[in-house]
C-alpha positions in Angstrom: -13.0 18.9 212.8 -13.7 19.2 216.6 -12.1 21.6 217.8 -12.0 21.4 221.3 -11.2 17.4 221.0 -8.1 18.4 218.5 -7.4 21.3 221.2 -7.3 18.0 224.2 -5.4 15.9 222.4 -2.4 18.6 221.8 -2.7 20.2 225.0 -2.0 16.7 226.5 1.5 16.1 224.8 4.8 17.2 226.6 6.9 19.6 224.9 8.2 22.4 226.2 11.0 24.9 224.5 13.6 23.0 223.1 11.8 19.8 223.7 9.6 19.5 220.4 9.9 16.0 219.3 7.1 14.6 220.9 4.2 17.3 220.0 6.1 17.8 216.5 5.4 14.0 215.9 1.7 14.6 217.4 1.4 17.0 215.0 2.8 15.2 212.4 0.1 12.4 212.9 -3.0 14.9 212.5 -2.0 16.1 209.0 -2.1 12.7 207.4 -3.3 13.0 204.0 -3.4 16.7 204.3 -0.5 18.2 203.2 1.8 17.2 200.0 4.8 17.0 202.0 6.0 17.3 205.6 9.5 17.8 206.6 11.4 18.7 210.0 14.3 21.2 210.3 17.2 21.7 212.1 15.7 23.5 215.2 12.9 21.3 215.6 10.4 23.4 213.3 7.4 21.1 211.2 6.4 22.7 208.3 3.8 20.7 206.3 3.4 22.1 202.1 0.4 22.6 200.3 1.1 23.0 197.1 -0.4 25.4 194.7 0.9 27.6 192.0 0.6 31.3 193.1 2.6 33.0 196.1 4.3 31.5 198.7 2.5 32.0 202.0 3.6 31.2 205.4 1.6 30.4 207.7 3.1 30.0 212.0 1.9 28.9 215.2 4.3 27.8 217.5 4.0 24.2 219.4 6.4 25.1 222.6 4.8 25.7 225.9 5.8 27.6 228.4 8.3 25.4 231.6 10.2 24.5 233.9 13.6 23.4 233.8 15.3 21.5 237.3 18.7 23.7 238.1 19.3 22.2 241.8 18.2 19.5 243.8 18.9 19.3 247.4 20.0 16.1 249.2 15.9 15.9 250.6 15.0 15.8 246.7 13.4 19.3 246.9 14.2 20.6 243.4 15.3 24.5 242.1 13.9 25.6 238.7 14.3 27.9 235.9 11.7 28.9 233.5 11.8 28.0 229.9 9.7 31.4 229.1 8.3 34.2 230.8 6.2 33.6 234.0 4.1 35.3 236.6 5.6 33.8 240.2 1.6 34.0 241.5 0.4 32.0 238.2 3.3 29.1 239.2 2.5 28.7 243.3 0.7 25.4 243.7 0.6 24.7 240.5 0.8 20.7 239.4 3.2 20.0 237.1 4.3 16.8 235.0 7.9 15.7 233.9 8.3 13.9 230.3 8.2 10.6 232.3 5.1 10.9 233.7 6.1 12.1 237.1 4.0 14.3 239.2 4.7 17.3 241.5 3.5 20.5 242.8 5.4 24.4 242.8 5.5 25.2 246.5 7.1 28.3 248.2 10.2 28.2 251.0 10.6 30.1 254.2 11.6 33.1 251.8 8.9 33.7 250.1 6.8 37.0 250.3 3.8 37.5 248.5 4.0 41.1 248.2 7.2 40.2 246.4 7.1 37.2 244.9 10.2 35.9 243.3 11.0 32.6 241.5 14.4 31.6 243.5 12.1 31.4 246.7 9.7 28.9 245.0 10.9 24.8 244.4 9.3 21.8 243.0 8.0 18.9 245.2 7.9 15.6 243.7 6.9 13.6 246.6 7.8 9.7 246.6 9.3 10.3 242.9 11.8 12.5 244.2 14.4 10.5 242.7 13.2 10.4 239.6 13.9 13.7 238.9 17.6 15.1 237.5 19.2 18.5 237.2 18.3 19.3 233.4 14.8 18.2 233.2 11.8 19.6 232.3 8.0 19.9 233.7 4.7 21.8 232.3 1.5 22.7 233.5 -0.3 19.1 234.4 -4.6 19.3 234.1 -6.6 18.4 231.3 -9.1 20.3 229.0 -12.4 20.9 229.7 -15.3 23.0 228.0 -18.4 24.7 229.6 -20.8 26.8 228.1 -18.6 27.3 225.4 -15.4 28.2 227.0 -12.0 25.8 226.6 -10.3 26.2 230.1 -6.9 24.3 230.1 -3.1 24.3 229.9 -1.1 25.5 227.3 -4.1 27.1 225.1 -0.9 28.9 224.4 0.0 27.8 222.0 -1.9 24.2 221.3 -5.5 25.6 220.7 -3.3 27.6 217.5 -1.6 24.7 216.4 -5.0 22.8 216.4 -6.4 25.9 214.0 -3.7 25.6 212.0 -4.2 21.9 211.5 -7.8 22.1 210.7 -7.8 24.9 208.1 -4.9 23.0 206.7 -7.1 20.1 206.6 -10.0 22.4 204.8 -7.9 23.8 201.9 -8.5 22.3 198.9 -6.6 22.7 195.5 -4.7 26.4 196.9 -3.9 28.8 194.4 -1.0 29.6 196.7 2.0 27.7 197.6 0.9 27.3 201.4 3.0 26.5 203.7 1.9 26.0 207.5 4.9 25.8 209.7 5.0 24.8 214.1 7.5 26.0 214.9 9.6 25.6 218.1 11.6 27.4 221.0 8.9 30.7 220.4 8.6 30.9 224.0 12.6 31.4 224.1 12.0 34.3 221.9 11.1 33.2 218.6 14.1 31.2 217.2 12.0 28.8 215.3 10.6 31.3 213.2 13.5 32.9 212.2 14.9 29.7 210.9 11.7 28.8 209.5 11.0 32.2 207.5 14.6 32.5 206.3 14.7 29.1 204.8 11.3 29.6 203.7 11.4 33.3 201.9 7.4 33.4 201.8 6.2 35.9 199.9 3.7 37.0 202.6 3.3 35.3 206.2 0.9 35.4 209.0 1.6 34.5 212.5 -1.0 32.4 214.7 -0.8 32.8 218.1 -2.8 33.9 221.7 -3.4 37.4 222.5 -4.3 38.7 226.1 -7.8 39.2 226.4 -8.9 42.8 228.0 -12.1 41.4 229.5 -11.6 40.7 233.0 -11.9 42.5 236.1 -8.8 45.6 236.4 -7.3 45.0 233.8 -4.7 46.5 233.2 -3.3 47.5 230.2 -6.6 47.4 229.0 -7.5 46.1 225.3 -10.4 46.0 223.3 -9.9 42.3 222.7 -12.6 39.9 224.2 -13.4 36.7 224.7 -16.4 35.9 222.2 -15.7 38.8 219.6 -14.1 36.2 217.3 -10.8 36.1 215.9 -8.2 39.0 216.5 -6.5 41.0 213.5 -3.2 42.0 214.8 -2.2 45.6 214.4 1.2 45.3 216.3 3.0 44.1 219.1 6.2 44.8 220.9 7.6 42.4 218.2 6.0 43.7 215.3 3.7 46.5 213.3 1.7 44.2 211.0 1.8 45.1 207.2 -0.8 47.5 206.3 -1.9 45.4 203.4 -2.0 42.0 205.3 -3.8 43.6 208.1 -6.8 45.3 205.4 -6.9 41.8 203.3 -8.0 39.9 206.4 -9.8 42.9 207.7 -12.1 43.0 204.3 -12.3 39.0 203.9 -13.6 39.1 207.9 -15.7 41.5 206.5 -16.7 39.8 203.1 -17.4 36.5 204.8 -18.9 37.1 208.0 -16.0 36.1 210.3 -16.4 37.6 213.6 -13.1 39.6 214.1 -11.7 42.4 216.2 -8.9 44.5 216.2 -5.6 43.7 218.1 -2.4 45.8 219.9 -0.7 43.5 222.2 1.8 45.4 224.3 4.7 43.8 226.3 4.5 40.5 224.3 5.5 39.2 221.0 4.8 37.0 218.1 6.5 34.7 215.5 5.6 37.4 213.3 8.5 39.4 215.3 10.5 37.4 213.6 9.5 36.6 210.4 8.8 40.0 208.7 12.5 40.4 209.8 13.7 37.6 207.6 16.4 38.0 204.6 14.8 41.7 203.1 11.9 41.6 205.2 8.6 39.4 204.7 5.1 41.6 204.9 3.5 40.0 207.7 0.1 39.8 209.6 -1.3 37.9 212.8 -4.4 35.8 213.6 -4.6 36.0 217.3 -6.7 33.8 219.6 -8.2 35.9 222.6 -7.4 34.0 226.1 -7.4 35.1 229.8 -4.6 34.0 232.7 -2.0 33.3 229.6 0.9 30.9 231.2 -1.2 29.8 233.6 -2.2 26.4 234.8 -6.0 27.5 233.6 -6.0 29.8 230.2 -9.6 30.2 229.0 -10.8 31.1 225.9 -13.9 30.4 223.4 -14.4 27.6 220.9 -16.1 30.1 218.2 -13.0 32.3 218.7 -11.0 29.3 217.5 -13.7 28.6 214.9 -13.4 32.0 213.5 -9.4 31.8 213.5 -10.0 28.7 211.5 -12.0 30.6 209.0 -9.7 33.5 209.0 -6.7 31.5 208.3 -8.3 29.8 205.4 -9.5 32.6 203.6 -5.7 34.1 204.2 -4.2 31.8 202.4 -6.3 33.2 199.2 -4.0 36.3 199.4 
């Protein structure tokens, strides 16, 4: 499949945290003919079966993107947010944002705002001539559309659509699995992972790995640093602050990296978590590994990472699911 088109496509579709329906059904769409069965749960989760005889592996990515949700608007129409996940007040100033109708607007800072200590409550949205359009209650995400240069996807909401649009492709390139495979988008991660703990405890997989973005330790000051880069391939999660990866999940797609010649690299992500937080949690526990996506300026209007790196996560996932 194209990757990066898939990757444009998703990235496109409104849907933030708790607001699923719309890139669940995108989803949905792009598995056509793919899967044996595809269902929707009570929290908004897809999961879409593969069937196969052997264990049951889950596969997640999470379809959310990071927010903004409208607490106040003042009688000029000037509207007060929230977040609907974590965000970086310098990432959000002058940002353009869209609204599930289609309406446009821009993050702006008040009188109060001090860029040596930037803070949220001093920020609003301006919608311009649409002000009215706007109510307490709704939600906007990055605006901007995908583009690719020597390589390298710069866009919105590579967290977590460039995933989801690995996830579909290897689902796509499985054929006749010996394992019961099931590849589950799941919903409200960026609220801290409540679609995956539904998913997984409906689920019981017998092994699961988690699909998601990883900060990048390749730019300037960084700071933690990581060994993670863009263009090293795919990234083998060792732990995060959610999760220390299964020792035998993390040296089965070590060796098939290996054994295949999938570009890979090794993975600690501190500060952050993963579905996989989550999931190897579940009823008794689930042994649990991650396939993460390197990207720079993650929740920002313009995350960048590399189409190989997306390529090799492909690969990764597929031979996973051999487990």
């Amino acid at each position: 499949m194209d990757i990066f088109a898939l990757h444009k496509e998703l990235a496109a579709v409104f849907g933030p945290s708790g607001m699923e329906a719309d890139i669940a059904l995108a989803v949905k769409e792009r598995l056509a003919g793919a899967a044996d069965e595809v269902t929707t749960d009570t929290l908004g989760n897809l999961t879409a079966r593969i069937r196969g005889k052997g264990k049951k592996v889950m596969f997640s990515a999470h379809m959310d993107t990071f927010g903004l949700i409208v607490t106040y608007i003042d009688k000029d129409g000037f509207a007060r947010f929230a977040t609907l996940g974590g965000a970086e007040p310098d990432y959000l100033l002058g940002a353009r944002v869209v609204f599930a109708d289609g309406t446009r607007a821009a993050v702006c800072a008040d009188g109060s705002y001090n860029r040596k200590e930037p803070r949220l409550t001093d920020m609003y949205i301006d919608t311009g001539a649409n002000a009215q359009s706007v109510k307490v209650g709704d939600a906007a995400v990055y605006g901007g559309e995908a583009v690719t240069q020597g390589g390298a996807l710069i866009s919105p909401h590579i967290d977590n659509r460039a995933c989801c649009a690995a996830l579909i492709a290897a689902s796509r390139a499985v054929a006749r699995p010996k394992n019961d495979l099931y590849f589950v988008f799941t919903a409200q991660a960026e609220l801290g992972m409540r679609g995956a703990k539904t998913a997984a405890y409906a689920l019981e997989p017998d092994v699961a790995f988690s699909v998601d973005v990883t900060d990048a330790g390749d730019t300037p000051g960084c700071k933690p640093k990581t060994q993670v880069k863009l263009g090293g391939g795919a990234a083998v999660k060792l732990m995060d602050d959610s999760v220390i990866c299964h020792p035998d999940a993390v040296a089965y797609l070590v060796s098939q990296a290996e054994k295949l010649g999938i570009a890979a690299q090794r993975e600690l992500l501190a500060g952050k978590g993963t579905d996989a937080g989550a999931i190897h949690v579940s009823r008794a526990g689930v042994p649990t590994g991650g396939i993460s996506l390197p990207a720079r300026h993650i929740h920002s209007p313009n995350e960048i990472c590399r189409i190989s790196d997306i390529e090799d996560c492909v690969r990764l996932i597929i031979a996973a699911a051999d487990i």
